[in-house]
N, C-alpha and C positions, 0 to 999 in steps of 0.2 A: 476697361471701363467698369466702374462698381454699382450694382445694382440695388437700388432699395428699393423694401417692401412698400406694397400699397397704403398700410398702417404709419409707415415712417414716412411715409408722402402726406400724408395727412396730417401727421401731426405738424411737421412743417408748416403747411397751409393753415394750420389753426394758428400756430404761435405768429403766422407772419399774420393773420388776420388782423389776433387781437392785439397785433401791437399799436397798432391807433385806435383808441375806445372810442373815439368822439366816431369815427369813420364807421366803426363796427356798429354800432348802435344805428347809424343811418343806416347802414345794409339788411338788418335782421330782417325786415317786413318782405325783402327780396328773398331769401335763401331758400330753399326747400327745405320741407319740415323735420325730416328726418336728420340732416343736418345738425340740428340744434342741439340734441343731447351730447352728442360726443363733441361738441363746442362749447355746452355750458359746464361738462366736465374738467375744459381745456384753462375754461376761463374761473372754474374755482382754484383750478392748481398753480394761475399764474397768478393769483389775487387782480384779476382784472373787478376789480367790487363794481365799478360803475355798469361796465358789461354785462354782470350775473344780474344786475339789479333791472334792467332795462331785459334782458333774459327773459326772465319771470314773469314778466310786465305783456311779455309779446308769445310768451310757450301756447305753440298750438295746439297739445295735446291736455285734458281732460285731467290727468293728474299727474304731478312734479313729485316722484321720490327721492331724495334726497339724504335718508336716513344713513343707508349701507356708505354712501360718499363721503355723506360728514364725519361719519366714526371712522373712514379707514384714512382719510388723508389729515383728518384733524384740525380744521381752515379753523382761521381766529376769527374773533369775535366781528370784524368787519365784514367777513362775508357773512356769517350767518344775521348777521344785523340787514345787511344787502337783501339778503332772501327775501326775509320778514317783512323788510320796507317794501318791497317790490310786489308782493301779495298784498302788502297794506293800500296799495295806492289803486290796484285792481277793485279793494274793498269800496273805494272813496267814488270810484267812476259809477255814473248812472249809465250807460252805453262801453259795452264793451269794444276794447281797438280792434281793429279787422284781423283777422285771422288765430286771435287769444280763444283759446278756451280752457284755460284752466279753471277749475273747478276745488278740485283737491290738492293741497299742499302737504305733503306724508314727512315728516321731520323724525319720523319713529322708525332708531336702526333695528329693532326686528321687525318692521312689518311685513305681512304678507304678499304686501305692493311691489315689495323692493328687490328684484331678482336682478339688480346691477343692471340694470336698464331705467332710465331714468324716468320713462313715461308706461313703463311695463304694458307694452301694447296688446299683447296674450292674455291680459286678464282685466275683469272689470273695473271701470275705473274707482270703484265705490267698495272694492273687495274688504277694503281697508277698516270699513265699520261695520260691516257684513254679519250677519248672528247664524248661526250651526241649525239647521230647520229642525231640528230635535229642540230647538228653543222660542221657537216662533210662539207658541202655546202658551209660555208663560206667561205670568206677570210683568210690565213691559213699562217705562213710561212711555209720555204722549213726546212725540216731535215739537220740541219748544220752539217757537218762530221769534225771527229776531225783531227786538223792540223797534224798528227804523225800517222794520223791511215791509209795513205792511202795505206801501204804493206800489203801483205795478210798474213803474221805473224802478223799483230795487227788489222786485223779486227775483233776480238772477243773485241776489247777497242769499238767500235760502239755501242754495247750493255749494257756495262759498264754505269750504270743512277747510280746518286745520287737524291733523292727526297728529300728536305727541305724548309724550311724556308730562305731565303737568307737575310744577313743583311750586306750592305756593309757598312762598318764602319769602318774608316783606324782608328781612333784615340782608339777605344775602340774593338779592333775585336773580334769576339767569334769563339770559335774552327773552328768552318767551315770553315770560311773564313780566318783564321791562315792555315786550312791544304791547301787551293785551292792554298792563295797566296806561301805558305812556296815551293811547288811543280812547281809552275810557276819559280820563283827565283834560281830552280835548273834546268829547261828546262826541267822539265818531263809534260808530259801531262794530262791532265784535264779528268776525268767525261763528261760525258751528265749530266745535271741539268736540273732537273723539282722541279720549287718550285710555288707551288700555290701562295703566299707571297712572292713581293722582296721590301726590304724596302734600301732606302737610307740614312744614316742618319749621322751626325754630318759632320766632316771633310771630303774634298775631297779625295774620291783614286788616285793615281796616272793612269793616261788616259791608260800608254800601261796593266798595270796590269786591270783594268781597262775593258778594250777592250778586254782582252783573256778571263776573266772570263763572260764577256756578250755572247762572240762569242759563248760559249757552253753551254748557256741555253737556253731552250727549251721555247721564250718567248711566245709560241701558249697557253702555261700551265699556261701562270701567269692570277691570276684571283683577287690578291688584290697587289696594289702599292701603295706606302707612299714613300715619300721624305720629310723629315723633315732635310733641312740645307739651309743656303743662298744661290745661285743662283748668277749666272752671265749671261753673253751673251753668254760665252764660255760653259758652262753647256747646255743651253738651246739647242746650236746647238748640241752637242754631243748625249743627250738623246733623242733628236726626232724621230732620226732614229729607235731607237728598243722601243719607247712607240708604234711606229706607230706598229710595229710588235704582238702586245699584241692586239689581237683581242678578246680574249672573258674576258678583265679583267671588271668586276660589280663593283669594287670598288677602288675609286682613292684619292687618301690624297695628300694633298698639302702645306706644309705649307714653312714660310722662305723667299720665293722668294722676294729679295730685289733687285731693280734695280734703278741706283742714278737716282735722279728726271731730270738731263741736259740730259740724255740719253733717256726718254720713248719717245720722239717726232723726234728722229732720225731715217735716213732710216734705217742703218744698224737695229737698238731694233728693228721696225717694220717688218721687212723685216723674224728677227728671231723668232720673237714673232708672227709670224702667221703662217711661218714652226710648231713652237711649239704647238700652237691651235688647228692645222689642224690634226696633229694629235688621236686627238678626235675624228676626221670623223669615222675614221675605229675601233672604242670599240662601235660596237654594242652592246653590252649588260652590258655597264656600268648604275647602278641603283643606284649609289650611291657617290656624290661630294663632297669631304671635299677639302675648300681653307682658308690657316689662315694664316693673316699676310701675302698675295699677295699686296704688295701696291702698283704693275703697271694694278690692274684690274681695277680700275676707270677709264672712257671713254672705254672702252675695251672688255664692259660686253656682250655687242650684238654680238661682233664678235667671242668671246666663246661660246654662247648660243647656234649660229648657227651649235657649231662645235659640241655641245652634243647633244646624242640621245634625242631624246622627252618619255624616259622611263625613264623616274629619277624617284627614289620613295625617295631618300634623298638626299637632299641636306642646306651644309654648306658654308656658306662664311661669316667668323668672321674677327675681329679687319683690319678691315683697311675702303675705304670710298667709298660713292656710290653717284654718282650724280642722278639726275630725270630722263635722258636719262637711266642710269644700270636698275633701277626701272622698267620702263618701258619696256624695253628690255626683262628685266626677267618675266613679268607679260603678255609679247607676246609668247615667247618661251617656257614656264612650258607646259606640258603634260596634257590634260584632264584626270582626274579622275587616277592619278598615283603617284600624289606626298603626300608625308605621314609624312613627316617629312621636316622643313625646318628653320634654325639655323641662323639667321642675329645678333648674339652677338656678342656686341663689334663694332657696325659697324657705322660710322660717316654718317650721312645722311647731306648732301650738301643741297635738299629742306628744303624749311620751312613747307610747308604742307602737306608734304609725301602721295598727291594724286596718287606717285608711288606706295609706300607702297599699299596702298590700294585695289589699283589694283590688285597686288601680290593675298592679301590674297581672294579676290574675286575669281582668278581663281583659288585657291586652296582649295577653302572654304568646298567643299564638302566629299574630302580626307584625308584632312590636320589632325594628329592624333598627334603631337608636334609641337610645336610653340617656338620659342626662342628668345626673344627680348630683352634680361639682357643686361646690360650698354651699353645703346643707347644714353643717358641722353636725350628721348623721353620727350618732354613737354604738359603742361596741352590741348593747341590749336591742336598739333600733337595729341598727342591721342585722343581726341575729335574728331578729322576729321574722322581716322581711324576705329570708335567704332561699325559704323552701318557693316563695311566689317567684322571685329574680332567678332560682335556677330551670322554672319552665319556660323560661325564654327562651326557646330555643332558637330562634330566627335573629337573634342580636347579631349586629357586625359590629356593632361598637359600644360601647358600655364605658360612660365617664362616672368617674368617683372620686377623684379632686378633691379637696378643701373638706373631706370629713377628716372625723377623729377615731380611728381604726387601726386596733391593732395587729399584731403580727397572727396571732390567732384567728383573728377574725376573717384575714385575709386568704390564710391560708385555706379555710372555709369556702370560704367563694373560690376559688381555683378550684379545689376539689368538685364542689358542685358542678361547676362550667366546664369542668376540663374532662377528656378531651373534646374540643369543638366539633359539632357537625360541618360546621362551614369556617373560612375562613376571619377571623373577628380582633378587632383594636379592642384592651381595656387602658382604657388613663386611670389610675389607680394612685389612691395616696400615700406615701411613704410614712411606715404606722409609727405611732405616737412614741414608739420605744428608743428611736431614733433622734429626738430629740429630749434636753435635757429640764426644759418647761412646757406647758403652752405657749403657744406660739414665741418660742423662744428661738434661739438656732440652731439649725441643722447638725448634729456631731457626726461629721464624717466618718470618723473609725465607728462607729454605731451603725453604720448604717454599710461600709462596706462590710463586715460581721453579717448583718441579715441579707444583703444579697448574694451573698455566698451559700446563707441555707437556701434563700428562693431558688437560685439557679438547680442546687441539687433536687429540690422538690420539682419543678419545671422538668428534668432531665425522667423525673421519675413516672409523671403525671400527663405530661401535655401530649405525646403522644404523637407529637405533629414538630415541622420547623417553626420556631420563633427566635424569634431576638426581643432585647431590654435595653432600654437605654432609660437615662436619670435627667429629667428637664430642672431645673430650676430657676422659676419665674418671681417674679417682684409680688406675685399674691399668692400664687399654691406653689408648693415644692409640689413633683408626681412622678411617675414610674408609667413609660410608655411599653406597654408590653404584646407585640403581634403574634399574633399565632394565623400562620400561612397553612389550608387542609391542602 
């Protein structure tokens, strides 16, 4: 006679439950509460949607994780619609049903809530938007209360959080932001939102939809922001107000920002464009700046500098142009012994001898653990100047140099300088201009096996250490991947 586990007895019993939802949904108010997690498990995996939704509706415990579930099994969009409904209709009730108490709905696969326990009964139920008591002190905003909630039949909607990811994107929205705006659109009221992540991204939302879904997040919680779309005047002044609000975000992405060239030197741009910056002042503990494709930060660079903490430990500013003044600016402002990363790709340099540059890597020299210099179109005199500041980097593990225009001399320069490595380190490196027969014209292979036949001999003579070479060629830079293993 064949024995099954307690676990496979179970699951049996779940699947034979949910196999009538109309039946299951009458029984839930019966079950014991513990029960329910390892059944609303049961019933995301069989797409029982009705069941999950009527779940959620009835969960006795204080908060619903959900996060670690959703990403590992990958349910479509009808359950997570189910979820959302099911929380939403908890929102709509003035009298909670007998035995509900949910509170917090955690939609966020890394939260802290989420230890694959669906109601994480070991930790509080509020962990979720909890702040580090090393930060209680700071600057903070106030607890926004919700526009609908201020009867005392709907003060249980005060404690109503949603925890996620937020991504406002009118042109492509994803369930969340389909359920926040579908709920706005009918005059019902919002959640409390705490989302570590709020991203911005392609098309504009409309301002008043807009404005109700910012009013009710919790932006003391956001701890990474991205805004990837173009930019206006009218943008800038709109978001100033709640970036300033985001006091413990570490990490800021920026890209898009296009503002027409007649406009950067007027009062009005200036006037918003330093409301905008200033905002900076107050992200204490931003460690982290990606700017891409900002083409009003030329001449502008000092005046941001000022406005970020001196605790960067990464920072990006790709495709767009920097005059000697930015250079310098940045090589006054960086951090002692904090910055570790720092990403100038794609960036038009204005000097001719990038003694700003140099500066840069001088005060970085001693932290600096990646370096990014890919299509600079950096020349043989620039990078010569720069050589003696890029060879006190001692701490590089990786070093890109891509898309300059760099000869075999020059190259061989930098090896010598870097080689042999302290530590283990990648250079992406461009395959030097001797090698081809124009600018950017094509590749001549016999040109180019010729000079890696000298490289390897000088490698063999220099490096000191094991490496390998290999030859990538992509649809924008040709380059030379070269590891050196200490």
């Amino acid at each position: 006679m064949s024995s099954s586990s307690p676990h496979s007895l179970f699951a049996l019993a779940s699947q034979s439950f949910l196999r009538n939802q109309a039946q299951a949904i009458k029984s839930l108010d019966s079950l014991p509460p513990m029960l329910l997690p390892p059944l609303l498990s049961e019933a995301i995996s069989s797409r029982s949607i009705q069941t999950v939704q009527a779940m959620v509706q009835a969960w006795p415990f204080p908060c619903l994780s959900l996060g670690h579930l959703m990403e590992a099994q990958q349910p479509d969009p009808d359950i997570f619609k189910a979820v959302l409904d099911g929380f939403g209709v908890l929102l709509d009730l003035e009298v909670r049903p007998p035995g509900c108490n949910l509170k917090v709905l955690d939609l966020w696969t890394k939260s802290p809530n989420d230890t694959g326990n669906l109601h994480s009964p070991t930790q509080p139920w509020n962990i979720g938007i909890s702040i580090p008591k090393s930060e209680v002190d700071q600057p903070r905003t106030k607890r926004r209360r919700l526009d609908h909630a201020s009867s005392p039949q709907n003060q249980h909607l005060l404690d109503m959080q949603l925890i996620v990811e937020l991504c406002i994107k009118e042109d492509d929205p994803d369930q969340v932001l389909t359920f926040l705006s579908r709920r706005l659109h009918m005059g019902k009221v919002l959640p409390q939102i705490c989302c570590r992540k709020l991203s911005f991204v392609g098309k504009k939302l409309k301002f008043p939809v807009l404005k109700r879904i910012m009013d009710n997040v919790h932006l003391h919680c956001v701890q990474e922001v991205r805004i990837s779309r173009s930019l206006d005047l009218l943008d800038l002044a709109m978001l100033a107000p709640y970036l300033g609000q985001m006091v413990h975000v570490n990490t800021f992405h920026l890209s898009g920002l296009l503002i027409y060239p007649w406009t950067v030197f007027t009062e009005p741009f200036t006037q918003l464009f330093t409301v905008f910056l200033s905002q900076f002042l107050r992200m204490l503990h931003l460690k982290h700046l990606h700017l891409d494709s900002v083409c009003s930060l030329e001449g502008h660079m000092d005046q941001l500098l000022k406005c970020v903490a001196t605790n960067l430990e990464t920072l990006a500013i790709t495709d767009c142009s920097l005059s000697e003044s930015d250079l310098i600016s940045l090589s006054l402002r960086l951090g002692y012994n904090r910055l570790t990363s720092l990403d100038l790709s794609e960036v038009v340099f204005i000097p001719a001898d990038l003694e700003g540059l140099s500066a840069v890597l001088l005060r970085a020299s001693s932290t600096l653990v990646h370096l990014d210099l890919g299509g600079c179109l950096i020349r043989d005199s620039q990078f010569t100047a720069m050589l003696p500041a890029l060879s006190l980097c001692a701490q590089l593990q990786s070093l890109r140099l891509c898309g300059n225009l760099v000869s075999s001399g020059v190259l061989e320069s930098l090896l010598r300088a870097m080689l042999p490595p302290s530590k283990s380190r990648l250079l992406i490196l461009p395959i030097p201009v001797q090698c081809y027969l124009a600018f950017r014209g094509p590749l001549q292979q016999g040109l180019l096996q010729g000079y890696l036949a000298e490289l390897r001999l000088l490698l063999q003579d220099i490096a000191m250490c094991r490496w390998s070479l290999e030859i990538h060629s992509a649809s924008k830079y040709d380059m030379m991947l070269l590891q050196l293993d200490v």
